[in-house]
N, C-alpha and C positions, 0 to 999 in steps of 0.2 A: 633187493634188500629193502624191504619196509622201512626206511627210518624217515620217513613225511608222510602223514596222516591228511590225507584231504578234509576229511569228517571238520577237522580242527578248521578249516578255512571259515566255514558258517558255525554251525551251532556252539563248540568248542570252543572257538575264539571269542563269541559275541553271546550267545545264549545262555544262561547259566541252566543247570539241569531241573527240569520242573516235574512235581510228582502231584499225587494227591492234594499232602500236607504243605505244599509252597504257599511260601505267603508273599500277596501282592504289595505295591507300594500302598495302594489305596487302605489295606489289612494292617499294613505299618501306621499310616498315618493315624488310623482310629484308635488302635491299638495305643501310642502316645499320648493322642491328646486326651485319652480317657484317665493313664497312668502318671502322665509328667508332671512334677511339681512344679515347675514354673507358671505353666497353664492354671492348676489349681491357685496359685499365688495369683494372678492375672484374674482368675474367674473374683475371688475372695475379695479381691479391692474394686471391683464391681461390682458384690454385694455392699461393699461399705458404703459406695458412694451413692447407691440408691437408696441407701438409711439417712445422707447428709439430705438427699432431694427430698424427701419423707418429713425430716425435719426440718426444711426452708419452707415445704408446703407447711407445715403444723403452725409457722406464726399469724397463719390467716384465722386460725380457730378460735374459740374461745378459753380463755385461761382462766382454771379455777384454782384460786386459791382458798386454803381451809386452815386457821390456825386457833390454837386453844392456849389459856393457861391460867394459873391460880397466882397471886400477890395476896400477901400479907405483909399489913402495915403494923410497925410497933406502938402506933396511936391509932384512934378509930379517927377517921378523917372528920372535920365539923368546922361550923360557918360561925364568925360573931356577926350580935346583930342588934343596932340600938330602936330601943320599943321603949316611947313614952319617957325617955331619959334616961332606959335601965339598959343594960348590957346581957343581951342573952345570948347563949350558944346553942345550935344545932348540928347534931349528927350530920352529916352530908350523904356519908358512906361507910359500906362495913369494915373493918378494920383487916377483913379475909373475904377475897372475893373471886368468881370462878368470871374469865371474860372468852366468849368464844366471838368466829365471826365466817363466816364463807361468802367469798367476794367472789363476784368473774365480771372478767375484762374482756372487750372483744375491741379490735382496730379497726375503725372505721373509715378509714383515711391516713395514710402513713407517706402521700407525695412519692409513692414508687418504692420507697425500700426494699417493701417486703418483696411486690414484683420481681426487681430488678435481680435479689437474692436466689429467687424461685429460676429467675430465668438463667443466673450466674451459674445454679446447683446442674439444672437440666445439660446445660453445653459441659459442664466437668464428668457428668457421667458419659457423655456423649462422648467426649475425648479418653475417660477411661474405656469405654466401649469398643473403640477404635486401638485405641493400646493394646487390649484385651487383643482381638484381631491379630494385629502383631505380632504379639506372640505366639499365637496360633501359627501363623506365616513363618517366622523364624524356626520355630520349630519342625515343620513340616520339611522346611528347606536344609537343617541339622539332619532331620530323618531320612530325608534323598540323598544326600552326601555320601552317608552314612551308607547304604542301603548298593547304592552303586557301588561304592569302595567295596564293599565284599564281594559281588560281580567282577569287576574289576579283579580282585585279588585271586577268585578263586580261577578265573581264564589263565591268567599269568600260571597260577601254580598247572595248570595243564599245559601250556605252552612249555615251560619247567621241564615237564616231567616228559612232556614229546621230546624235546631236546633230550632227555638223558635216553630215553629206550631207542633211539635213533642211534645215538653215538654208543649206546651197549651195543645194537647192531653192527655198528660200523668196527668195534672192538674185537667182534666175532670171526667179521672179515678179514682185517688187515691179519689176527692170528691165524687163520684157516693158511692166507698168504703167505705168512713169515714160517708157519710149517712145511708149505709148498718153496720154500728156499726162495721166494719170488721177491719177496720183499726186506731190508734189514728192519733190526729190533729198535730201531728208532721212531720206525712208524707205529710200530705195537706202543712202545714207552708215552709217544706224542699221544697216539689216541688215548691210550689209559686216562694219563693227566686231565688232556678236555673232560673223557666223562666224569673225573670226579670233582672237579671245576661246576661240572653243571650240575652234581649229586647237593653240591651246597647250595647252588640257587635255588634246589628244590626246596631245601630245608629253611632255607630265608623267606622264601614266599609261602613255606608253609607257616612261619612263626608271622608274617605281615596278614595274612588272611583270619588268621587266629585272632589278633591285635584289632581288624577289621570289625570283626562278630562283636568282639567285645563289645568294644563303642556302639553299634547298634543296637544288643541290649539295655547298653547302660540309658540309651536314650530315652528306651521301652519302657525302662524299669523292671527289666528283669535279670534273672540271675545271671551273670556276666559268660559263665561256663555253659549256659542253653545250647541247645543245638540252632543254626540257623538256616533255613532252605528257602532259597528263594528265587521267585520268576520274575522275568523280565516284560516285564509291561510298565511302559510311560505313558503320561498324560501327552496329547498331541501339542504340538508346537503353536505357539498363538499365530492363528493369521494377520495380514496388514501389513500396510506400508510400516518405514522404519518412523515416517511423521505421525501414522495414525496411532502405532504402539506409542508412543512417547505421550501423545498427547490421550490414551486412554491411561497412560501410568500416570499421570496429574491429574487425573480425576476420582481413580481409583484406590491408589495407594492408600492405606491408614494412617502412615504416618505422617503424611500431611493433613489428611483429615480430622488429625489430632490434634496436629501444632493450631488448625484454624478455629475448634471449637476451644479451644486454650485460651486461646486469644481472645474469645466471644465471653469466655467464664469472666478474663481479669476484667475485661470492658462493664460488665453488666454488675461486679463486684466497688468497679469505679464507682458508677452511677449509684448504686445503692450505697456508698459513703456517703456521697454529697446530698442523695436525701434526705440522712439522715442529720441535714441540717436545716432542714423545712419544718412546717410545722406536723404534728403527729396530733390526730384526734383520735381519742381512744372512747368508749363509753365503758361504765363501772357499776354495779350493782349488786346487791347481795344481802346479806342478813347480818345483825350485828347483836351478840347478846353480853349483858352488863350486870352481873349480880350484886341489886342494891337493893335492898327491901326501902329504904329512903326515897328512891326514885320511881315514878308514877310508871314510867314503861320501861323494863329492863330490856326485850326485846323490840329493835327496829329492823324495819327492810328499808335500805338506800339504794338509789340510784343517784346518775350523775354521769354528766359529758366533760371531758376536759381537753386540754389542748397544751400538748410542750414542745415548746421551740426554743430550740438552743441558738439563739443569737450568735455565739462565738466560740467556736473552740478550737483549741490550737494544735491538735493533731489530724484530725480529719482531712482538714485540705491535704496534709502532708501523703497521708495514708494513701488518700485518691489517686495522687500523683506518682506514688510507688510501683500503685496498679499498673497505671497507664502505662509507665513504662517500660514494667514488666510487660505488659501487651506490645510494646514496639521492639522488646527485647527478641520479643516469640518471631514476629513479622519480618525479624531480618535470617532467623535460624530458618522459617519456611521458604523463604528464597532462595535459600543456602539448598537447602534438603532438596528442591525443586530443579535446582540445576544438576546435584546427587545424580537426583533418577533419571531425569536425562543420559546421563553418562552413563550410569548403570547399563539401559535399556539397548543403548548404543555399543558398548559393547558386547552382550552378551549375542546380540543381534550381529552382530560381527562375526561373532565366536561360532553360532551357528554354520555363517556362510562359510567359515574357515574348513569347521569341520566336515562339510559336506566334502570339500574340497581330495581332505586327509582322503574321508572314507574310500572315494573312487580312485584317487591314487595307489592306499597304499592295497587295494585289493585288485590291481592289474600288479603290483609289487609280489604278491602273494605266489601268485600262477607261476611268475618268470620267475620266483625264486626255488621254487618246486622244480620245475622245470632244470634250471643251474643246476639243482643239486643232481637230480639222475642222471643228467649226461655226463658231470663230472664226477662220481661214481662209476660208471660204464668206463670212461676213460681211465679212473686210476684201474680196475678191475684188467684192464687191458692192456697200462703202464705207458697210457701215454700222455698221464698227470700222475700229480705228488697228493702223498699225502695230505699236506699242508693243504694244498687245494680242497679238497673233502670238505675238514674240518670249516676250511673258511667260509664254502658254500652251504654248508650245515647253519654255523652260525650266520650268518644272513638270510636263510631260510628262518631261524629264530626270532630273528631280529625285525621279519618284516610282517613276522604273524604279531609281536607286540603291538607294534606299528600303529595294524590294522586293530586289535583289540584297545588300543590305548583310543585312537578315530571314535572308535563307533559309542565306547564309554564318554571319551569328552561332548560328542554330539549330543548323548542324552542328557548330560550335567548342563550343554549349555541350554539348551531347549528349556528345562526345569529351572535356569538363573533367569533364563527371559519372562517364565511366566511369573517370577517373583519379582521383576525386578516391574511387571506391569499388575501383580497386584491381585495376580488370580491365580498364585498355587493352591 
């Protein structure tokens, strides 16, 4: 009686079916981060903050300013003026006058501000940079989940389904027996029951694998009801010791790479406060024009060096010290995060070894439970076992092919948590 499938030990169990049109994980991954809006949100505050860096550089340039405008007075403006004991008046100016002027300023000394700004902007992009990253990473590691879970689901619904065409076998026999008067109808009534016991794990792991797809799509950005086919190829397991992965995940990670150029933006955003209580030379220059037919040159060109320093003001120091602390705020979350990935690294490196463990076990489990089931078949066939036995040996034959598919899915999940957890999914 066929009711254990060897096929199912390897590929069935582990493999999912691969055709043509399968798509790999490496297919998933691009496939997301081309369509995922979180990624697009991620990419977009990286264009912004390279517009903030654009504009820290911009206060090194030259600033022009252009302004115009007309006044009318309701008297024409004029001087008194005493001449030989007589009292005379002169016009000054016209009573309606057009005044333009186009000034540029360039900073020629500003004791670091601008610097310190320029160098604030760069480490914020640089930490959005690294965010960016992240999400990238988070995402990839939602799309393996994801991606496995349907492998995952779709083994189980063959294991399912081996369970029920085995016990329809076995349904076939005990009635072939209970026609042959060999057996009572209690053995026919027990097997019925089992296989439609197992008709609904079918139907359960059919609605779980469905549920599965979903979320995959949804991840993809596409329509939730798509078809999904996919093969089974993982990225290899990071080599190293369990000291050396730990100590390339604190090097690597973004997320600390992030919290430290954080730290570098509020430090260098400090420092440009309290510049700007130094002194600032600026030089000034430009055109100024004055419509007065009274006055001998209505148009001048000016130039001019100046210098302002604010002595005193009583929010800046405050401000600086906001920063700063905000910067020791960051400095205790990186130490924080840093022991994180330690743990992270360590267990997923764990998890690995565990699963190696499963694998080889429960696939000596597999054989000897194949094996249980035909001899005690042969035996009930020959009535020198019960029913009950069959059925039990069946389901442990079920129960160890999951086992084994559940083993070799956790081993690829953990392999894929250790390269995330060191920072090169």
């Amino acid at each position: 009686m066929p009711r254990y499938k060897n096929h199912l030990i390897g590929a069935a169990l582990f493999f999912a079916a691969t055709g043509a049109f399968a798509e790999t994980l490496e297919d998933a991954w691009n496939s997301a981060l081309n369509n995922n809006h979180q990624i697009k949100s991620a990419q977009a505050d990286t264009r912004a903050v390279e517009q903030q860096l654009h504009s820290a550089q911009g206060q090194r340039l030259p600033e022009l300013n252009v302004s115009s405008g007309y006044t009318q007075f309701s008297e024409t403006p004029a001087v008194k003026a005493h001449i030989a004991g007589q009292t005379a008046q002169f016009n000054s100016a016209q009573a309606g006058s057009v005044k333009a002027q186009a000034i540029a300023s360039v900073p020629i000394f500003t004791s670091g501000r601008i610097s310190h700004n320029i160098d604030a902007a760069e480490a914020s992009l640089q930490a959005v940079q690294s965010n960016e990253i992240t999400s990238v990473l988070n995402i990839k590691m939602q799309v393996a989940e994801a991606y496995i879970a349907v492998l995952r689901m779709d083994s189980a619904l063959q294991i399912a389904q081996s369970h029920v065409d085995s016990l329809t076998a076995h349904v076939k026999d005990v009635g072939d027996l209970f026609d042959q008067g060999i057996v009572a109808r209690n053995d026919v009534l027990a097997a019925n029951v089992e296989r439609v016991n197992a008709q609904q794990l079918v139907v359960r792991a059919n609605n779980q694998l469905d549920i599965a797809k979903a979320r995959y799509n949804q991840l993809l950005d596409r329509n939730l009801a798509d078809a999904v086919k996919l093969t089974h190829q993982f990225p290899e397991v990071p080599q190293g010791s369990l000291t050396e992965l730990s100590g390339n995940a604190l090097k690597q990670r973004p997320e600390l790479l992030a919290l430290a150029q954080q730290i570098e933006s509020l430090d260098q955003q400090a420092q440009s406060v309290k510049a700007g209580l130094l002194p600032q030379v600026a030089v000034n220059g430009g055109y100024q024009y004055q419509q007065n037919r009274y006055q001998a040159f209505e148009g001048m060109w000016t130039a001019n060096v100046g210098m302002d320093w604010k002595l005193f003001d009583g929010s800046s120091g405050h401000r600086s010290d906001a920063l700063t602390r905000q910067a020791l705020s960051l400095k205790e979350q990186r130490d924080d995060l840093a022991g994180m990935i330690g743990l992270q690294v360590r267990q997923a490196w764990l998890d690995i070894q565990e699963t190696q463990k499963r694998i080889a076990v429960t696939q000596q489990a597999i054989a000897q439970a194949d094996e249980n089931l035909k001899v005690t078949t042969d035996r009930y066939q020959q009535g020198l076992s019960t029913n009950t036995e069959v059925l039990k040996a069946e389901d442990l034959r079920t129960m160890t092919q999951g086992n084994f598919n559940d083993a070799n899915y956790d081993a690829a999940l953990a392999a894929l948590h250790l390269r995330r957890a060191v920072g090169v999914l």
